[in-house]
C-alpha positions in Angstrom: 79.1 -54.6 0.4 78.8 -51.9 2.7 79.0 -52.0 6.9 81.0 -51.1 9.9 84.8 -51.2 8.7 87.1 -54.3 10.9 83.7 -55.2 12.6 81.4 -56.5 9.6 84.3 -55.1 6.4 87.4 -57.1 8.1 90.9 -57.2 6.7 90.0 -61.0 6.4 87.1 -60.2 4.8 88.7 -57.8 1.7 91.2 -60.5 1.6 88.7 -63.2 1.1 86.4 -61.6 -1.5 89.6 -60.6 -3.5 90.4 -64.1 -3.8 86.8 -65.6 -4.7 86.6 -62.7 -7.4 89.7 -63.6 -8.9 88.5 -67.4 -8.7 84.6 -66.8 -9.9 85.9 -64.4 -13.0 89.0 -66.9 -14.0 86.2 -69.8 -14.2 84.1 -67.9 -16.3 86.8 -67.0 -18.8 87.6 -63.3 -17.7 91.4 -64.3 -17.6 91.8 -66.6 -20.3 94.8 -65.9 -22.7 96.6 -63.8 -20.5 97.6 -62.8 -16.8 95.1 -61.4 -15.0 95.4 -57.4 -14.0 93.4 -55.7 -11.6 93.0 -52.0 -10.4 92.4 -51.0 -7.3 91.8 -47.9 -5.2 89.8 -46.3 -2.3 88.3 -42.9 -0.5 90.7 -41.7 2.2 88.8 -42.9 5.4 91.5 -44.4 7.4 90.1 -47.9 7.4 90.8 -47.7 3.5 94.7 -48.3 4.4 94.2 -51.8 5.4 91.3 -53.0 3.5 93.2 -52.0 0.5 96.4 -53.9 1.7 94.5 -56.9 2.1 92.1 -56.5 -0.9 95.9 -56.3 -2.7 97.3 -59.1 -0.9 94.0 -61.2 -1.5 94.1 -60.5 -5.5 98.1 -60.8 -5.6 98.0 -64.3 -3.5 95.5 -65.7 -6.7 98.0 -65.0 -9.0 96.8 -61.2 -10.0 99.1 -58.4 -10.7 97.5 -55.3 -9.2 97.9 -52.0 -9.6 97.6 -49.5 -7.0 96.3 -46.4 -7.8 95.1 -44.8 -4.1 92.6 -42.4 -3.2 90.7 -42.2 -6.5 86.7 -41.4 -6.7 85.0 -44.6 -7.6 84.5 -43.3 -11.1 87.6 -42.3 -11.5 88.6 -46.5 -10.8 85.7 -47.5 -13.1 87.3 -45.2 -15.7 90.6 -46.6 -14.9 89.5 -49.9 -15.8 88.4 -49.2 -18.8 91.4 -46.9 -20.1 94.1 -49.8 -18.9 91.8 -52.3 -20.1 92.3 -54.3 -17.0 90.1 -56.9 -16.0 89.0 -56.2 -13.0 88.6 -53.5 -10.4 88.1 -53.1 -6.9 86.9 -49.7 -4.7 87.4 -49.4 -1.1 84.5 -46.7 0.1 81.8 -46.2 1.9 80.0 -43.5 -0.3 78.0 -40.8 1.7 78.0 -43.1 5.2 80.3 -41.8 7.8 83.8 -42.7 8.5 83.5 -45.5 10.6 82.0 -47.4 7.5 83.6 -49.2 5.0 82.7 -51.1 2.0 84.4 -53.2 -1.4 82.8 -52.6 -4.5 84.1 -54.8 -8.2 84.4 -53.4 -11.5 84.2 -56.1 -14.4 86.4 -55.1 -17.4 85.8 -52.4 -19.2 84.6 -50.9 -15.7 80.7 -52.4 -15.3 79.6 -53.2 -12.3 79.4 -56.8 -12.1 76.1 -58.8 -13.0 73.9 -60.3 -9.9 75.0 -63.8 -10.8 78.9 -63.3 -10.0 78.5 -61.4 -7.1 76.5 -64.3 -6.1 79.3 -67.1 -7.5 81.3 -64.5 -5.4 79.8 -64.9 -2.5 79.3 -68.4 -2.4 83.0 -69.1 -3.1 84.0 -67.6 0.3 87.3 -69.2 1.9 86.8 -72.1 -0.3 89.8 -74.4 -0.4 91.8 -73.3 -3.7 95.1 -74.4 -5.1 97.8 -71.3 -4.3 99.9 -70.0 -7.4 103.8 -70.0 -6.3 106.8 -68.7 -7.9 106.5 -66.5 -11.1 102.7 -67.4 -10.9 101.8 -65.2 -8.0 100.6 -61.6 -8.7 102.6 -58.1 -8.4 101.5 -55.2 -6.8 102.7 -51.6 -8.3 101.4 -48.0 -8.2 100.5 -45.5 -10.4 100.5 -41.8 -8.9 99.9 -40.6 -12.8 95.9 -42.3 -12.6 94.5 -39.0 -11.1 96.0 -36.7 -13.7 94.9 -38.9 -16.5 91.2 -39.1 -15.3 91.4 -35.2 -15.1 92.9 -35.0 -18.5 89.4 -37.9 -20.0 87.1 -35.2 -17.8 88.3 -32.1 -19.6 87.8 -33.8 -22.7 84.4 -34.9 -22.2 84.0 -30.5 -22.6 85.2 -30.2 -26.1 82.8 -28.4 -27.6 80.6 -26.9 -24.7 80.8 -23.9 -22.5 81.6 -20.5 -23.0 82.4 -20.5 -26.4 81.0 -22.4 -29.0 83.2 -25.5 -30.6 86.2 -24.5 -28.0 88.0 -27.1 -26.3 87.1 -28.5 -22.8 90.2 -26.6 -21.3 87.5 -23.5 -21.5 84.4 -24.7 -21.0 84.1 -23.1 -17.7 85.7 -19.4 -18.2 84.1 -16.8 -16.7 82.3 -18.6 -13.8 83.6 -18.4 -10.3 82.4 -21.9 -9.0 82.7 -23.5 -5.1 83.6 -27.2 -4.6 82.7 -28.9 -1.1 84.9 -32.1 -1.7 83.6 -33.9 1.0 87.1 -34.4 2.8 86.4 -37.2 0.1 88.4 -38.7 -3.1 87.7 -36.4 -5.3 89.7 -33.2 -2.8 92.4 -33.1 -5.7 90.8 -34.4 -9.2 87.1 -32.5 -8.7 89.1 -29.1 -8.1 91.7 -29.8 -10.4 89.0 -30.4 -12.9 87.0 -27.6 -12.7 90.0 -25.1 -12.6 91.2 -27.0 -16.2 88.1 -26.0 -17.4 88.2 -22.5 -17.3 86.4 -21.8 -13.8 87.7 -19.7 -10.9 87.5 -22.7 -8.3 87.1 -21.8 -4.5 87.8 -24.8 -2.7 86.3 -26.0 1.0 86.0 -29.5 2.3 89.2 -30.6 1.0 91.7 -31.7 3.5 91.4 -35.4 4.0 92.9 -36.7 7.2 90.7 -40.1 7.0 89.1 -39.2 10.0 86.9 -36.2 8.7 85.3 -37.4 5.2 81.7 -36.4 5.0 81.8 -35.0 8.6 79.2 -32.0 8.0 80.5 -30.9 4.9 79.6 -32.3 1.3 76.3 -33.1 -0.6 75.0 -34.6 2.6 75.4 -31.4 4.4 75.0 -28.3 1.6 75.7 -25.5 5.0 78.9 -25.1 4.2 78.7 -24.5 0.3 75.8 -22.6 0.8 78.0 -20.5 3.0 81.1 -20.2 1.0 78.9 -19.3 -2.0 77.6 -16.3 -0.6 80.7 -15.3 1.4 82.7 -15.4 -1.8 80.2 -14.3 -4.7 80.5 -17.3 -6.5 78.2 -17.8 -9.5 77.3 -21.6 -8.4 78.8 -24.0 -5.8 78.8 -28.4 -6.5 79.1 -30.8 -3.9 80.4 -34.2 -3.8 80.2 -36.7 -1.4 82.9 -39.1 0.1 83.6 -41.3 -3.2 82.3 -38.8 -5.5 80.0 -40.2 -7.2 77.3 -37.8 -6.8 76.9 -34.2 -6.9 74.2 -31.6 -6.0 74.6 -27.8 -6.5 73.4 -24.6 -5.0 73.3 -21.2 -6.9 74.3 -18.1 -6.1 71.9 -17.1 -3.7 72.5 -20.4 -2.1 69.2 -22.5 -3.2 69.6 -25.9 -3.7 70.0 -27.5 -7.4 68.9 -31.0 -6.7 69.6 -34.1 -8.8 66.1 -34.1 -10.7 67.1 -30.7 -11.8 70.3 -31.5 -12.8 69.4 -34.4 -14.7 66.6 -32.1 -16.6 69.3 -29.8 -17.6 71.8 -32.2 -18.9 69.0 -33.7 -20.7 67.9 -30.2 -22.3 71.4 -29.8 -23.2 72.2 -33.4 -24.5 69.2 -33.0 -26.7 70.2 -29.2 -28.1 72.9 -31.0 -28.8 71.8 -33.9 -30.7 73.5 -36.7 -28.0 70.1 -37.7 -26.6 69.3 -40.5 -29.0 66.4 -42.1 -27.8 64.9 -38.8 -26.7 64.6 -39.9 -22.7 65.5 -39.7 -19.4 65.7 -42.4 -16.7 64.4 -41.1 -13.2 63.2 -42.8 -10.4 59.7 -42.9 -9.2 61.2 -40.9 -6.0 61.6 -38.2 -9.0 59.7 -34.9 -8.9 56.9 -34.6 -10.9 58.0 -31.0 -12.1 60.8 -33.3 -13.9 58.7 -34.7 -15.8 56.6 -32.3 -16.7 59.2 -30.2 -18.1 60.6 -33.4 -20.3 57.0 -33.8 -21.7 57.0 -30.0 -22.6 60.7 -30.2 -24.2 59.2 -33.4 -26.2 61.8 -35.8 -24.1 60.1 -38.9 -22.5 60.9 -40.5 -18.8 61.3 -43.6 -17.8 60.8 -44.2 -14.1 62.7 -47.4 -12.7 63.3 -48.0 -8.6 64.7 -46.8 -6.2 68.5 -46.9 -6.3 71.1 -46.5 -9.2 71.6 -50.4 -10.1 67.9 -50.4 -11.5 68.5 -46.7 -13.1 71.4 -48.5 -14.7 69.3 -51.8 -15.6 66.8 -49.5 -17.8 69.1 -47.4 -19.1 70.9 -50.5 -21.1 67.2 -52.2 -21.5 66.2 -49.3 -23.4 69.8 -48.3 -25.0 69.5 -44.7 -23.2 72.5 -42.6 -22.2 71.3 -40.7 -19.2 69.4 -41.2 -16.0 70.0 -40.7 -12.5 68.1 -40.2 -8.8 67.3 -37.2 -6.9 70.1 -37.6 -4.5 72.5 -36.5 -7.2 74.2 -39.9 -8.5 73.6 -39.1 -12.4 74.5 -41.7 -14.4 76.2 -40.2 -18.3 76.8 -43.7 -20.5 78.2 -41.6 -23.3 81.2 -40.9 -21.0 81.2 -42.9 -18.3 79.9 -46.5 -17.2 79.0 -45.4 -13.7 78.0 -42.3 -11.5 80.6 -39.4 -11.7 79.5 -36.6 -9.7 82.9 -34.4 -11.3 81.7 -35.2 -14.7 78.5 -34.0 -13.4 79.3 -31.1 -12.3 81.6 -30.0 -15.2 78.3 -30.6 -17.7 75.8 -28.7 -15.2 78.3 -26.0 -15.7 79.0 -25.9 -18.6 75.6 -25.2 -19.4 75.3 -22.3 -17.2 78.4 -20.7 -19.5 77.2 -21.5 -22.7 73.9 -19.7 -22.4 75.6 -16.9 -20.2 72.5 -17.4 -17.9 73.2 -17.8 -13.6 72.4 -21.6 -12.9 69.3 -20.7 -11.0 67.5 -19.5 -14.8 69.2 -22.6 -16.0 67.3 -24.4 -13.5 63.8 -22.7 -13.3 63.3 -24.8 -16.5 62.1 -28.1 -13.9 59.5 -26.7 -11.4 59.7 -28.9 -8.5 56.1 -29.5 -7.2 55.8 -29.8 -3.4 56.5 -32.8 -2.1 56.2 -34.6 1.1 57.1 -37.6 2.4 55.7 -39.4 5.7 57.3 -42.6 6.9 54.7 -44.6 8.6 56.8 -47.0 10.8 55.7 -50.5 12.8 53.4 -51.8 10.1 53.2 -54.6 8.2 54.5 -53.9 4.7 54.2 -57.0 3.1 50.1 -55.5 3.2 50.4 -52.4 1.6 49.9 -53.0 -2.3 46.8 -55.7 -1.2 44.8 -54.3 1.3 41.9 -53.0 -0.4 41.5 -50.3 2.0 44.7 -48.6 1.3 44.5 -49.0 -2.1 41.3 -47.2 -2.5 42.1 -44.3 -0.1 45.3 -44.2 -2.7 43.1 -44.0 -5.9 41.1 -41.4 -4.4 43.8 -38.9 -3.6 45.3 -39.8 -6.8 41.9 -39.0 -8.4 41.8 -35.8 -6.5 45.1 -34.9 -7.7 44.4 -35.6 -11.2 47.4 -35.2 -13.7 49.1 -32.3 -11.6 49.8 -34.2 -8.4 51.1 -37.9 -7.3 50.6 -40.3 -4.9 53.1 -43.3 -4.3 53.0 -45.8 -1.8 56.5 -47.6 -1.5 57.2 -50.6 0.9 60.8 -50.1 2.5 62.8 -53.0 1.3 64.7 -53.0 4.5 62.9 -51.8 7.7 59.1 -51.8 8.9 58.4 -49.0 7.4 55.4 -47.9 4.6 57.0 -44.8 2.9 53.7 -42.2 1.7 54.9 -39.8 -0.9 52.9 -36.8 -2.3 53.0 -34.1 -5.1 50.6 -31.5 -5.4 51.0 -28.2 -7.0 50.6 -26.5 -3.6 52.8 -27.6 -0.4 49.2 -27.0 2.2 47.2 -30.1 -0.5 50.4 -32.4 -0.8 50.5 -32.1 3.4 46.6 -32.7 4.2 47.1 -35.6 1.3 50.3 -36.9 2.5 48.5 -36.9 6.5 45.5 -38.5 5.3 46.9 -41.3 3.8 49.3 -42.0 6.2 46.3 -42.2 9.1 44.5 -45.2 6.8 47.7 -47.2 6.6 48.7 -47.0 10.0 45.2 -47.7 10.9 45.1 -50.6 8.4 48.6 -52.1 8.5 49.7 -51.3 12.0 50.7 -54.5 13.6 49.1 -54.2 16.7 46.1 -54.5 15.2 47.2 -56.9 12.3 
């Protein structure tokens, strides 16, 4: 649940959903056998002070102790979770959106997002009338300053092995490399830097001074200036970027091109494979994912699996298919071998780690994925709910694909959320995936544009 923080993500709010989580997972056995323990934490945006309080007080008032663990990237909760084996958790952040958002997200034990059907039970148990614990049977709330170093410590580790020198442990991984980190004035502006200096790397450090008024605000992997920057200016071999929660990460290299996430995600696959930790030989994408991705998994002998847009379905294949790694274009990368959820730190350290180990610059290590051209033209005030039936469209869609053939793509995706008909095309040269891209676009809104519908 995402929105504008004490105008739609209200103190009241936090306070509420606590208590109907605590309700909908003691019903459905979560608890049973023992006292209930949560974890909970948030990005430093300064509405994250008192929707943490009451997401605390909600939890606490239903009879579960809590611990506090502060400004944490999400993963870093998820993982929390899981190491405490606690059996619940709860993440106050707003991701990539500006400051003036806010948002709660749950972690089920063992740090899983929660299925559809208890956020559901969750939300339909709002403010219902509930019997309140008192005495001994209401919850504590306590800290734990030490979470942060012990995520660090489980990130290192996830290293032992790779980097610089063959079989050595994660601690140097990441020797030799001078690396930048754009923190986002986010959650990870201690544990991403500490990380990557624990590995090994010279670390220059920029976006990293949280005053919860400044996270994302023109710096992070929503706005790569900076970084690019600070990589030049200081030489660096390769800068990451995170954004507010840090769950994501995108990279530049050292002449300050961009590394985006379908290139990242080919390179941990190439190295997961080398490795022999790619069991099922694939890679989850999206169908927003370049075509060059693919094409270089087909070549390497790896297969992808293309789900929708957004990282719950990347997730729901993934565990369909029993595959460890997937992830979007935007740089949320998804590593079930380590983690249960998005980790743009973990990402990083892995991206880099490849980089040492071949002692190649990342931009080789990326030239591997190709990215075709590709445009995008959002064709707004039409009628959506049209576009995968009218026969009109759908012909002027087989056509370009047929002029495409197998080195080009045409998708046609229906936004979920606005009136909008998104036109997506790859083509091996930018001028073809333009004229494509413009034609297309000109039959749907001539087709689907509701003034004529």
């Amino acid at each position: 649940m995402r929105g504008r923080a004490n105008v739609d993500v209200t103190a009241e709010l936090a306070l509420d959903l606590a208590v109907a989580a605590a309700h909908v997972l003691g019903d459905v056995g979560a608890f049973e056998g023992h006292r209930p323990r949560a974890v909970v934490g948030r990005d430093p945006r300064i509405s994250g002070d008192f929707l943490s309080a009451a997401t605390c007080a909600g939890l606490a008032s239903a009879g579960v102790d809590v611990v506090d663990v502060g400004v944490l990237p999400t993963p870093g909760i998820a993982h929390a979770v899981a190491a405490t084996g606690a059996d619940l958790g709860v993440v106050i952040s707003a991701s990539h959106n500006p400051v003036p958002d806010n948002g709660i997200k749950f972690f089920a034990r063992g740090g899983h997002k929660l299925a559809d059907e208890l956020e559901d039970d969750i939300e339909g148990r709002l403010r219902e009338p509930w019997r309140r614990p008192t005495g001994t049977g209401v919850g504590r709330i306590t800290s734990a300053p030490e979470t942060g170093e012990q995520y660090v410590d489980f990130l290192v580790s996830t290293l032992d092995g790779l980097g610089a020198t063959a079989g050595s442990p994660g601690s140097a991984a990441l020797a030799g490399l001078r690396v930048v980190v754009d923190c986002a004035h986010g959650a990870a502006s201690t544990v991403g830097p500490a990380a990557l200096r624990r590995a090994g790397a010279d670390v220059v450090v920029i976006g990293a001074d949280p005053d919860g008024t400044n996270t994302n605000d023109g710096v992070g992997s929503t706005h790569l200036g900076p970084l690019r920057e600070a990589v030049l200016a200081h030489g660096a071999d390769a800068g990451v970027a995170f954004d507010g929660d840090a769950d994501r990460c995108l990279a530049v290299d050292a002449a300050g091109d961009l590394v985006d996430g379908d290139q990242i995600m080919g390179v941990l696959a190439l190295t997961a494979q080398d490795h022999g930790k790619l069991p099922t030989g694939t890679l989850v994408a999206t169908v927003m994912s370049n075509l060059g991705l693919v094409l270089a998994m087909r070549a390497a002998g790896i297969d992808v699996v293309r789900a929708a847009v957004g990282d719950r379905y990347v997730l729901e294949a993934m565990r369909a298919g029993g595959h460890v790694l997937g992830g979007e274009q935007s740089g949320h990368v998804l590593m079930l071998d380590h983690q249960t959820t998005g980790d743009g730190v973990l990402t990083a350290l892995h991206l880099l780690a490849r980089v040492a180990e071949g002692d190649r610059s990342l931009a080789e290590v990326a030239s591997v994925i190709e990215r075709f051209p590709q445009v995008l033209v959002n064709v707004s005030g039409v009628d959506r709910g049209r576009a995968s039936s009218d026969e009109v469209v759908l012909a002027a869609v087989a056509e370009a694909a047929a002029e495409l053939g197998s080195t080009g793509r045409v998708l046609l995706r229906p936004s979920g959320t606005e009136p909008l008909v998104r036109v997506m095309v790859e083509a091996p040269a930018a001028e073809q995936a333009e004229r494509v891209a413009s034609r297309l676009a000109g039959v749907v809104t001539q087709r689907l544009g509701l003034k004529q519908a």
